[in-house]
C-alpha positions, 0 to 999 in steps of 0.5 A: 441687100439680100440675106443680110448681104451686101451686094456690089454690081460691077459693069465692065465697059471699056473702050478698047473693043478690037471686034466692034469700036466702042462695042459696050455702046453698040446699039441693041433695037436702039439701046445701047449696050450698057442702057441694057444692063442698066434696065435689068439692073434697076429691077433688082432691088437687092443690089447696094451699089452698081458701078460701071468700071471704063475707062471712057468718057462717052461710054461713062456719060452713056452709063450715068444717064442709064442709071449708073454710078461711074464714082471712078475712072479705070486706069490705063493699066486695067484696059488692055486687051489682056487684063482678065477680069479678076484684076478689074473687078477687085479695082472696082471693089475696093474704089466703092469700099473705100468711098462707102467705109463698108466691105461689099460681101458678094460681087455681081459681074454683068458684061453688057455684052449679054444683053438677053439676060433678065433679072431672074437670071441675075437674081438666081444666080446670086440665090444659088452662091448664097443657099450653096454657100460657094465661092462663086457662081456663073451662068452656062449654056449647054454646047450644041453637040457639034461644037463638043470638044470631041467634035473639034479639028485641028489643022496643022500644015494643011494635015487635019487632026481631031483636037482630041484622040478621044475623038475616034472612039465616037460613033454618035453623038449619043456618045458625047457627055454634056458639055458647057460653056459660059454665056456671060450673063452672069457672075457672083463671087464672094469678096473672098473669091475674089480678093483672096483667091483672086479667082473667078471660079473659086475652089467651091464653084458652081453653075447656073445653066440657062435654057433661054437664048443668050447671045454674047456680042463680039461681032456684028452678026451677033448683033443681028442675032440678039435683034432677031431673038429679042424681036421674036420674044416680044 
């Protein structure tokens, strides 16, 4: 609990990765992906309850000996490959009030694909929905400038187009407003955000911005690149 609220850590794990099988159990310098998220986790003593949502068995037995409760299996219903996220995590939600009699008053998201996050990354997060009273709160990254949406292309019957028309008008990238992106390192919603407005990014949102490297694991370069990064770190 922090400031009198009551905190569930949700950890989405299904089996049913296209890009990498079994991604949530690719191995990070010998760990497993979810054993990551489990180590961060136990350093935030704040947290009531962290579950992991699968709908696999080794990745469920993984996520025990990591630390985590599996109270419950997914259903075959909420492990598509199109089931956004809000429908997982009100699942989660009212499974744990159910087996603890209690509401849950902020819902943590921790993707095991962010696996360079840090508690202090978690633990801000959660502090700025609570002292800014918003209905939730990711962390972002700021997008290099050629990634810019200004910058992007289409190509439609081999004829090339900028993605934007507002594209001719810059010159340089002097010219370009910041832009964001989530980095999945974290995300915090109130029980109202997410069952009420069943919304990930309530009416009063806001955004963590992270200036440390984070890598969201969807490819096998992306692993490489997390090795790489956390061996430079430490």
């Amino acid at each position: 609990m922090i400031r009198n609220k009551k905190i569930l850590v949700v950890v989405p794990a299904r089996g049913g990765s296209k890009g990498i099988k079994l991604k949530n159990l690719a191995l990070l310098n010998g760990k497993p992906l979810v054993t990551i998220v489990g180590d961060v986790v136990k350093k935030l003593n704040y947290v009531d309850r962290a579950v992991v949502s699968t709908d696999h068995a080794e990745i469920a037995s993984v996520a025990k000996l990591s630390g985590f409760e599996v109270p419950f299996m997914r259903p075959d219903e909420l492990s598509g490959d199109y089931v956004s996220d809000i429908p997982v995590l009100t699942h989660a939600l009212f499974e744990m009030e159910k087996i603890d009699k209690t509401n849950y008053d902020i819902i943590i998201m921790l993707q095991p694909t962010s696996p360079l996050r840090t508690p202090d990354h978690v633990t801000n997060t959660v502090i700025k929905l609570i002292e800014g009273g918003y209905d939730s709160v990711m962390t972002v990254s700021e997008t290099d400038s050629k990634g810019h949406p200004l910058k992007q292309l289409i190509i439609e019957n081999d004829v090339v187009t900028n993605y934007d028309d507002a594209a001719k008008e810059i010159v340089a990238r002097q010219q370009l407003n910041k832009v964001f992106h989530r980095n999945g390192v974290a995300y915090a919603m109130t029980r109202d955000c997410v069952v009420k407005q069943k919304a990930q990014m309530g009416k009063k949102a806001s955004a963590l911005v992270i200036e440390d490297p984070v890598v969201n694991i969807d490819t096998v370069w992306d692993i490489r690149l997390a090795n790489m990064i956390m061996n430079d770190i430490e």
